[in-house]
GUVEX-769699 format. One line per field, with one value per residue: x negated, y negated, z negated of N, C-alpha, C in turn; residue number from 0; residue in three letters. Coordinates in nm, 3 decimals. Atoms other than C-alpha are relative to their C-alpha. Example, Ala and Ser with C-alpha at 12.3 -4.5 7.8 and 13.67 -1.06 7.14 Angstrom:
<recs>
n_xx: -0.089, 0.082 $
n_yy: 0.119, 0.119 $
n_zz: 0.000, 0.006 $
ca_xx: -1.230, -1.367 $
ca_yy: 0.450, 0.106 $
ca_zz: -0.780, -0.714 $
c_xx: -0.090, 0.077 $
c_yy: -0.120, -0.109 $
c_zz: 0.000, -0.073 $
kolgu: 0, 1 $
keba: ala, ser $
</recs>
This chain:
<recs>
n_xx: 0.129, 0.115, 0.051, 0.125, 0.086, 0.161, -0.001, 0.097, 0.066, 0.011, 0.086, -0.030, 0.030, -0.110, -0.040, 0.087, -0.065, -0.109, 0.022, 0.018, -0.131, -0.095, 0.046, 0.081, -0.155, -0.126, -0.117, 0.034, -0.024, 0.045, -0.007, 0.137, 0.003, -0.062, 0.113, 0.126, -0.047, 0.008, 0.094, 0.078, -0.059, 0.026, 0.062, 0.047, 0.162, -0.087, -0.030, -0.165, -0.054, -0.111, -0.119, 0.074, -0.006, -0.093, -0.001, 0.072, -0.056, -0.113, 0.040, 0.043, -0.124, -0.080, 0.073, -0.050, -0.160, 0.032, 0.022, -0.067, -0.123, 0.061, -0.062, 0.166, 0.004, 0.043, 0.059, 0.102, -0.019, 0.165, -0.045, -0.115, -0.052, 0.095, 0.111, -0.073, 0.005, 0.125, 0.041, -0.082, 0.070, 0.124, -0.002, -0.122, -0.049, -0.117, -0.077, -0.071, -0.146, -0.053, 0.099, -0.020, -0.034, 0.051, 0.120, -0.102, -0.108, 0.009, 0.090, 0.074, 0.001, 0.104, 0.051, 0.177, 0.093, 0.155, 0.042, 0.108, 0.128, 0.060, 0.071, -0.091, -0.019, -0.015, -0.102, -0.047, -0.084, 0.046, 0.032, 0.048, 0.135, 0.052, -0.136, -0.095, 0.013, -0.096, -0.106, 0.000, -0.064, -0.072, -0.094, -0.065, -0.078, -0.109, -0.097, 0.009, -0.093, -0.104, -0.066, -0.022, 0.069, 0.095, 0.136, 0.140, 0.089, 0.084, 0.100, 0.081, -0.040, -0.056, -0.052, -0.095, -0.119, -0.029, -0.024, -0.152, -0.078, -0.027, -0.053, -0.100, -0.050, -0.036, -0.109, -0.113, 0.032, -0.021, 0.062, 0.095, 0.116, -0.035, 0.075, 0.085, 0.014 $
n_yy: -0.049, 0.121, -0.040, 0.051, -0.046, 0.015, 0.053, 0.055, -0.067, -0.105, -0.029, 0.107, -0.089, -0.029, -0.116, -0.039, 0.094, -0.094, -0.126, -0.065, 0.016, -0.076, -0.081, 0.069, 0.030, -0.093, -0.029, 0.055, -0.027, 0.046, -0.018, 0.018, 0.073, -0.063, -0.021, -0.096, -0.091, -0.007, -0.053, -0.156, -0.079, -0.003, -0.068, 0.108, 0.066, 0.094, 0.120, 0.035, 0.140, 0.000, -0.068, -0.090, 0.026, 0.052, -0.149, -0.034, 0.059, -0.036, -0.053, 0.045, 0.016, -0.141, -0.003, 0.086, 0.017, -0.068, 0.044, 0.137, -0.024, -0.081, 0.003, 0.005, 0.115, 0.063, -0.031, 0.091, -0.074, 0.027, 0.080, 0.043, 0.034, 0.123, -0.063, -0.046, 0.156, 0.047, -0.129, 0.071, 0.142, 0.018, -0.122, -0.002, 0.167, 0.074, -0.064, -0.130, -0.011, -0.100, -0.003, 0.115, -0.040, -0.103, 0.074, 0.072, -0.115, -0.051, 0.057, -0.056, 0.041, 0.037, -0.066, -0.017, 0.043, 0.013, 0.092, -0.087, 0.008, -0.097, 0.008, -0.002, -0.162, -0.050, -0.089, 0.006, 0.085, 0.128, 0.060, 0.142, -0.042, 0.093, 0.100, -0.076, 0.171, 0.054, -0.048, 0.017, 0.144, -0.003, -0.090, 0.103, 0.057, -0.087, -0.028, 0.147, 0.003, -0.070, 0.076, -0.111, -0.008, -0.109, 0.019, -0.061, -0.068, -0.024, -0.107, -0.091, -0.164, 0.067, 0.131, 0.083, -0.094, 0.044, 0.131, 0.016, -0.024, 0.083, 0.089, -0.085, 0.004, 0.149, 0.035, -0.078, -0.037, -0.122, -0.119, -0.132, -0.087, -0.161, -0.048, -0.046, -0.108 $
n_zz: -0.045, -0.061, -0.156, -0.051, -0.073, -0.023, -0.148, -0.058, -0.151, 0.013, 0.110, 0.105, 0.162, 0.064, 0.055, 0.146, 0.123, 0.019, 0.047, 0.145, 0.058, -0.011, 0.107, 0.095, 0.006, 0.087, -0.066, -0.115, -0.119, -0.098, -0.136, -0.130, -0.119, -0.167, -0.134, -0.020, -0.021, -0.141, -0.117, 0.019, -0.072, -0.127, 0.014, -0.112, 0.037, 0.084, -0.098, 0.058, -0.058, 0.083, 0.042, 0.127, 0.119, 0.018, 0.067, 0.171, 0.099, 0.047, 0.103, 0.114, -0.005, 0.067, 0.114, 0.137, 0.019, 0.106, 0.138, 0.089, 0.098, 0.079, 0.129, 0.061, 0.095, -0.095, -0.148, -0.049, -0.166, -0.037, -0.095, -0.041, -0.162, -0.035, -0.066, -0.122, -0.090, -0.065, -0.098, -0.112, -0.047, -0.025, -0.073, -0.069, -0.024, 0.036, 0.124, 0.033, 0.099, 0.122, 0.036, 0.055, 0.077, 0.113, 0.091, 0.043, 0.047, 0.087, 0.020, 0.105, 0.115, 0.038, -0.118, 0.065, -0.111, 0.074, -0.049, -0.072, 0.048, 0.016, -0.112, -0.070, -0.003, -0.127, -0.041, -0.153, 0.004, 0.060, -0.164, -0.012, 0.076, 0.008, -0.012, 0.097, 0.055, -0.105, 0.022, 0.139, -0.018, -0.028, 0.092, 0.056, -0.045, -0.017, 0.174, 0.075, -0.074, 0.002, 0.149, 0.058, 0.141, 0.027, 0.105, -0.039, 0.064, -0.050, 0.094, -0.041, 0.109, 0.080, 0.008, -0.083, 0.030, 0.086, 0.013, -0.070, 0.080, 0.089, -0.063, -0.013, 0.082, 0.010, -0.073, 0.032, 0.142, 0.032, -0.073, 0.113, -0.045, 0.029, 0.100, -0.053, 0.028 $
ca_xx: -14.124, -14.460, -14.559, -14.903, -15.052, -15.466, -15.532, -15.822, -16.087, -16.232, -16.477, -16.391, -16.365, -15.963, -15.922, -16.184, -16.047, -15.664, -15.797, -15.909, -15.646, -15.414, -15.623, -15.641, -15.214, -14.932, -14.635, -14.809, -14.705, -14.900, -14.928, -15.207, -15.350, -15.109, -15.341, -15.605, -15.378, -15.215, -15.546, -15.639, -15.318, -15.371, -15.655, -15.801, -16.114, -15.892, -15.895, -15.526, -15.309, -15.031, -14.767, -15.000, -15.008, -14.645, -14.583, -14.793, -14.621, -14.263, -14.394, -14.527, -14.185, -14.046, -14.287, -14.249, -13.869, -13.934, -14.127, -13.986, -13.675, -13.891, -13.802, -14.239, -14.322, -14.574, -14.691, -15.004, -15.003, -15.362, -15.288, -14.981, -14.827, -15.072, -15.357, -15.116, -15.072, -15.413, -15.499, -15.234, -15.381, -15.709, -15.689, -15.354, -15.279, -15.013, -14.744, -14.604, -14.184, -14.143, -14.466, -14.367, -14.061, -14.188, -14.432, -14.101, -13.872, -14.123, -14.265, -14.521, -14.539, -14.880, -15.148, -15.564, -15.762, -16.085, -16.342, -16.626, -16.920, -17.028, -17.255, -17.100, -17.027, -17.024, -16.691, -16.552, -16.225, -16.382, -16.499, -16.586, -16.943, -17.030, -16.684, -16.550, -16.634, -16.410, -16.170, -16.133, -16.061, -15.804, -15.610, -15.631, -15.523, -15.229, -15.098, -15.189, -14.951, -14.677, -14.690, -14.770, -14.935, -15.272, -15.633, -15.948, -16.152, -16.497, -16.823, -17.033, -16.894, -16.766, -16.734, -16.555, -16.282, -16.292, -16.247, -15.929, -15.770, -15.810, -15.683, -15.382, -15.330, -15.333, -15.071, -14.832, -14.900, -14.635, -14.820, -14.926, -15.255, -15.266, -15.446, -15.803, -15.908 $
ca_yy: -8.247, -8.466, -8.464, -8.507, -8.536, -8.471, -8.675, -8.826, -8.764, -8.458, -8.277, -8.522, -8.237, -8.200, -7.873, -7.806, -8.071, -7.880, -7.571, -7.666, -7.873, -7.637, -7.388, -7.667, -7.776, -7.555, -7.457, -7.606, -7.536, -7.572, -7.630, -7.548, -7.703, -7.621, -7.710, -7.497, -7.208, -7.278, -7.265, -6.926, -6.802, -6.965, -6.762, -7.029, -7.188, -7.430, -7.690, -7.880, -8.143, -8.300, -8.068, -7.850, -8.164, -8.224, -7.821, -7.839, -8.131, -8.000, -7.669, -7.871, -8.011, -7.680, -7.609, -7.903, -7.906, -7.602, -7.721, -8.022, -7.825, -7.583, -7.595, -7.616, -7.894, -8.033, -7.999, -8.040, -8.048, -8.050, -8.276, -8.450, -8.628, -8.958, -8.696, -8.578, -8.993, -9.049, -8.757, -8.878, -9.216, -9.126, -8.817, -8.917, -9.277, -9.505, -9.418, -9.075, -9.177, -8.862, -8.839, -9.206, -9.037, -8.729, -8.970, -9.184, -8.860, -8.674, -8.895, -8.840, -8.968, -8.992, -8.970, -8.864, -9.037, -8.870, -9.052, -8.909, -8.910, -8.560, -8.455, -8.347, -7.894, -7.774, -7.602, -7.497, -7.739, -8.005, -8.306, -8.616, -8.572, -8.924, -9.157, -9.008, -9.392, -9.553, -9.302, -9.330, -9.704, -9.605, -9.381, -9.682, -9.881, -9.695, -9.623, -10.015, -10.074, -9.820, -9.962, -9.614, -9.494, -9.336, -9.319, -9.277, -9.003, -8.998, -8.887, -8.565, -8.148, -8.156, -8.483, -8.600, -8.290, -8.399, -8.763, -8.716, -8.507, -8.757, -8.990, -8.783, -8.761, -9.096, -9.155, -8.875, -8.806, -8.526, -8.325, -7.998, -7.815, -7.435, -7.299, -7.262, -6.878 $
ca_zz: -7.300, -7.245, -6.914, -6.834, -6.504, -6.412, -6.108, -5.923, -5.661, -5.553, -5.819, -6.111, -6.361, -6.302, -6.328, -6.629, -6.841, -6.768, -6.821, -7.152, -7.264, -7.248, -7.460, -7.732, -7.676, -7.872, -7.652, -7.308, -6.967, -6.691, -6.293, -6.057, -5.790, -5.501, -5.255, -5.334, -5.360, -4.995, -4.857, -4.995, -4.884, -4.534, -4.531, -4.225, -4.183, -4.394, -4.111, -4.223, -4.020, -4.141, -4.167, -4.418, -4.654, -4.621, -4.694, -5.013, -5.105, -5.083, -5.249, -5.526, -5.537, -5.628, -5.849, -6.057, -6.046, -6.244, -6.477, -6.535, -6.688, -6.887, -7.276, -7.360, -7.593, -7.294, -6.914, -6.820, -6.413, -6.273, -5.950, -5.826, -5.581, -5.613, -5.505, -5.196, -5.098, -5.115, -4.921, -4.676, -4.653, -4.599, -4.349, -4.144, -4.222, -4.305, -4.581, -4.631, -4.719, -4.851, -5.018, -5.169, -5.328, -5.476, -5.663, -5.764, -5.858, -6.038, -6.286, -6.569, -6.932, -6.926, -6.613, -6.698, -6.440, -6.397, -6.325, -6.055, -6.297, -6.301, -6.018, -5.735, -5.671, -5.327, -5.241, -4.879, -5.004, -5.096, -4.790, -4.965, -5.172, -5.118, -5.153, -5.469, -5.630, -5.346, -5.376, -5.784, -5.723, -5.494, -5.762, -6.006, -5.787, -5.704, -6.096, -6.187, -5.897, -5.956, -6.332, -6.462, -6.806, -6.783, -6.954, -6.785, -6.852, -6.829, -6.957, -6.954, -7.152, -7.446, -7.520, -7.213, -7.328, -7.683, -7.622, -7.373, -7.637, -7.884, -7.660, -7.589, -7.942, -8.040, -7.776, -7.861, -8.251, -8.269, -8.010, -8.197, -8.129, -8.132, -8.477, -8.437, -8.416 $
c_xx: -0.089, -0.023, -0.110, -0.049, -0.176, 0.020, -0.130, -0.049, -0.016, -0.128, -0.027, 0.022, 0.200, 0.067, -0.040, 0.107, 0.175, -0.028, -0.029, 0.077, 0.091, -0.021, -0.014, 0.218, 0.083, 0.092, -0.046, 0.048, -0.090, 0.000, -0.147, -0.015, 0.097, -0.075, -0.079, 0.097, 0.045, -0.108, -0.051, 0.112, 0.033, -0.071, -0.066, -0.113, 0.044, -0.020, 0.167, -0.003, 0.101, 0.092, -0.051, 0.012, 0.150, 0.025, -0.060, 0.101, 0.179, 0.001, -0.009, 0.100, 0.085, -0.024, 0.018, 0.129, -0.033, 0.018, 0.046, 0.150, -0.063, -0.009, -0.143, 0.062, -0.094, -0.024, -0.113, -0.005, -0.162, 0.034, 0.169, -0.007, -0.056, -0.166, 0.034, 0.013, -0.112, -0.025, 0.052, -0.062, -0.121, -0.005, 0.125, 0.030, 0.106, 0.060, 0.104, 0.144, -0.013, -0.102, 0.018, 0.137, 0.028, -0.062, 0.120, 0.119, -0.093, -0.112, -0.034, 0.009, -0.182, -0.151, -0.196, -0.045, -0.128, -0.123, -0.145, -0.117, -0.088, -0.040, 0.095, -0.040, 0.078, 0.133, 0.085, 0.143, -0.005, -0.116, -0.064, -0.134, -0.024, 0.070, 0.071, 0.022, 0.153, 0.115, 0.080, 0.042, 0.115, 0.161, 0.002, 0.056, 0.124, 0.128, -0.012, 0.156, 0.117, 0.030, 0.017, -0.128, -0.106, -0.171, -0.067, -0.077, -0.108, -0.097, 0.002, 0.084, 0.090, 0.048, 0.107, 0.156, 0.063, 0.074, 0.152, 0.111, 0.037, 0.103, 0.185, 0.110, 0.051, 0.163, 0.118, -0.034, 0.106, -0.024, -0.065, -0.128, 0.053, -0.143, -0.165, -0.024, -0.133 $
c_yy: -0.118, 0.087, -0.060, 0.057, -0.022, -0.033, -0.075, 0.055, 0.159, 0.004, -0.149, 0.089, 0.010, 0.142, 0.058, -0.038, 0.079, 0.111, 0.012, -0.069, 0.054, 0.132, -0.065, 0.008, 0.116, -0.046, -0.114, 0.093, -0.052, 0.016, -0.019, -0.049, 0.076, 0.017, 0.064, 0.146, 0.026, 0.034, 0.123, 0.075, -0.009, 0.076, -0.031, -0.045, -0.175, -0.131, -0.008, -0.144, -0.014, 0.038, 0.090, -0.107, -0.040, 0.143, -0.015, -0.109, 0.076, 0.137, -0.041, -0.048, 0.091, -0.003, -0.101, -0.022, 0.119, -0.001, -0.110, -0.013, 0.103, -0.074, -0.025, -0.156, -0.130, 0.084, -0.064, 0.051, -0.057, -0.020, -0.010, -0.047, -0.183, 0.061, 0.028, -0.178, -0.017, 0.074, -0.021, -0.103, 0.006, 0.087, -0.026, -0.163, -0.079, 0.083, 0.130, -0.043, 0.134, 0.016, -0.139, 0.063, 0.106, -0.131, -0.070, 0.097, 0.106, -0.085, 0.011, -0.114, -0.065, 0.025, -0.011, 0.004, 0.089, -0.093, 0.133, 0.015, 0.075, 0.034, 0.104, 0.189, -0.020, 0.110, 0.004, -0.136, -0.117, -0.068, -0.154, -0.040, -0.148, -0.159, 0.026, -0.134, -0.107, 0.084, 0.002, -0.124, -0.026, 0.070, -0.109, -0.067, 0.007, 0.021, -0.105, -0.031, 0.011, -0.008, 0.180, 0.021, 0.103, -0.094, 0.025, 0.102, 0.047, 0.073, 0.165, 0.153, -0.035, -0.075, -0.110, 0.067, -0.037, -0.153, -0.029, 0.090, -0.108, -0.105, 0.029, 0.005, -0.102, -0.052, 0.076, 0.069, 0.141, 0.119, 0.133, 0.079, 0.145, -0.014, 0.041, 0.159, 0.016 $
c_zz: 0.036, 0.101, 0.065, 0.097, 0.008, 0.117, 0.029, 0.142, -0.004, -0.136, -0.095, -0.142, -0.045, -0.046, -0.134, -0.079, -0.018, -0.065, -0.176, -0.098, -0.059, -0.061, -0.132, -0.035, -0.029, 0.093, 0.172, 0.157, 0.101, 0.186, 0.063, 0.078, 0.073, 0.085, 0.029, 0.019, 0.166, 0.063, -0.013, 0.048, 0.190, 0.079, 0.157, -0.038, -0.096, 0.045, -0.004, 0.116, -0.061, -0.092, -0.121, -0.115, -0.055, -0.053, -0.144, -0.055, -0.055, -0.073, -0.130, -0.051, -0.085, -0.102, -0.144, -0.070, -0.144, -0.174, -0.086, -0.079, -0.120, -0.166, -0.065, -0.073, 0.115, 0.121, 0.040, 0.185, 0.055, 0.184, 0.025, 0.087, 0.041, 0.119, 0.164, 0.093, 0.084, 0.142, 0.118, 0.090, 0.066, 0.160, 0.130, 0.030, -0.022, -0.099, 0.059, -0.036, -0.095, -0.185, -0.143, -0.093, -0.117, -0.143, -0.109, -0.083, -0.136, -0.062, -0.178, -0.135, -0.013, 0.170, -0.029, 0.129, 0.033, 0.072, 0.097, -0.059, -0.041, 0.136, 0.061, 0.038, 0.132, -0.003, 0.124, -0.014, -0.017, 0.104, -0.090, -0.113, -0.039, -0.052, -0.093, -0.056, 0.057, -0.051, -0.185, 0.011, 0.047, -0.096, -0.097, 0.038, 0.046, -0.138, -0.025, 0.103, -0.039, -0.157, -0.107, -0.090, 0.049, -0.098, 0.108, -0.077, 0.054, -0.117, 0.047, -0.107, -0.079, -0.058, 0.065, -0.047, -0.157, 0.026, 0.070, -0.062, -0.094, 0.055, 0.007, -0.148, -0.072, 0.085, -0.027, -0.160, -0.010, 0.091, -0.108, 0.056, -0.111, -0.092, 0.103, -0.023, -0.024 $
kolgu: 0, 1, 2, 3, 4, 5, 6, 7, 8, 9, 10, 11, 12, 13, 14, 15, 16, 17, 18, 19, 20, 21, 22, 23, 24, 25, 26, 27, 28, 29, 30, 31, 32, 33, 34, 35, 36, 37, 38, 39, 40, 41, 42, 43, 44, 45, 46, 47, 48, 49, 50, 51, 52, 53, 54, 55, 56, 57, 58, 59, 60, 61, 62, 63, 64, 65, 66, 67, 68, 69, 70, 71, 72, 73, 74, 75, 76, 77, 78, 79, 80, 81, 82, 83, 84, 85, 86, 87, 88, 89, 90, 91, 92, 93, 94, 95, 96, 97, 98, 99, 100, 101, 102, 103, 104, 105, 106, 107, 108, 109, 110, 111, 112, 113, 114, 115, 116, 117, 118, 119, 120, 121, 122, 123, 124, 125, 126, 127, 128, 129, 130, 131, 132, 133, 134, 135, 136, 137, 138, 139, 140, 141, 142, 143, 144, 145, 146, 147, 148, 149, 150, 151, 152, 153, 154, 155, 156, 157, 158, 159, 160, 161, 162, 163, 164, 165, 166, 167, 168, 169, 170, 171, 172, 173, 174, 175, 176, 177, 178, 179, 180 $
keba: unk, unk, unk, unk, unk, unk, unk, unk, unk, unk, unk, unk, unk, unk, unk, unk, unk, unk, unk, unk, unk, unk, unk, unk, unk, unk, unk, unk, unk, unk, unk, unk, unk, unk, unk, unk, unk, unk, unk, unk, unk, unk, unk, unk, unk, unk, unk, unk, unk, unk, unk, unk, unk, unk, unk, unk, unk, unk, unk, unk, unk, unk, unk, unk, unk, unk, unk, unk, unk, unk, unk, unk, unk, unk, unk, unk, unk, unk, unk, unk, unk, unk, unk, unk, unk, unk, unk, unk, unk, unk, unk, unk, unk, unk, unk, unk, unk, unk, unk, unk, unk, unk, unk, unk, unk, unk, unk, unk, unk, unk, unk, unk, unk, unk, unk, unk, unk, unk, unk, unk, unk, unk, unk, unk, unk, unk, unk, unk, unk, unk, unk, unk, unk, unk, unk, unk, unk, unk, unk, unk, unk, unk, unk, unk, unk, unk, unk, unk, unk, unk, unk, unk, unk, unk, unk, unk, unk, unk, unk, unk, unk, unk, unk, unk, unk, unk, unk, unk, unk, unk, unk, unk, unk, unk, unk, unk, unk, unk, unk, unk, unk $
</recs>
């Protein structure tokens, strides 16, 4: 199985770009945000401390165990456990251990940066409007680090979705796309 994670800041276009991936990819599996789900089933003014991002993470945990035995041809997972660090780092402080070996246990084939360059969408989950730049630096800096394979993907619609397929493809040539209808 290829195993591609979507990761970056907030509103970076990771969910889109999954979403349409994964209408383009033959025999794909995919994973949702966790986080966003927790908070809709918190059903809180979705004010989080700690223990909420350590919960999502070992959820996500599950979740990926999962998938990461699932017989698909790929996985696309729309955030991981670089998004859960940061998030750590920024909000709490110092290093997460556990947090440090999710990242180390479940690890991806391929990881699609995005980059913050689409204007920024108001959503109750979403806190950092102005720092997405900063924070995008921090997620490269993080995978240059940890010596792990990804692309950037930027740019505007179509094009940014086209261009990180191609990309995709290039890198894994016997990936199959589903027939167009």
């Amino acid at each position: 199985m290829i195993r591609i994670a979507v990761t970056g800041p907030e509103c970076a276009g990771k969910t889109s770009l999954t979403r349409w991936l994964a209408e383009k990819i033959f025999d794909v599996r995919t994973q949702s945000e966790y986080a966003r789900e927790y908070f809709e089933l918190k059903k809180k003014d979705h004010a989080y401390n700690s223990k909420d991002i350590e919960n999502i993470a070992r959820e996500l945990a599950v979740k990926l165990t999962k998938a990461f035995r699932a017989s698909n041809d790929a996985l696309l997972c729309d955030t991981e456990f670089y998004v859960l660090d940061i998030w750590w780092r920024e909000k709490v402080g110092g290093i997460n251990q556990e947090l440090e070996e999710f990242k180390q246990t479940f690890d991806f084939d391929l990881f699609l940066l995005c980059k913050p360059d689409m204007p920024w969408e108001a959503d109750p989950l979403r806190e950092n409007p102005e720092d997405r730049n900063r924070l995008f630096d921090q997620y490269q800096k993080a995978l240059e680090e940890d010596g792990r394979s990804y692309f950037i993907v930027e740019g505007l619609g179509e094009t940014r979705m086209v261009n990180t397929l191609n990309k995709i493809l290039r890198r894994f040539p016997n990936l199959m796309l589903k027939e167009e209808s």
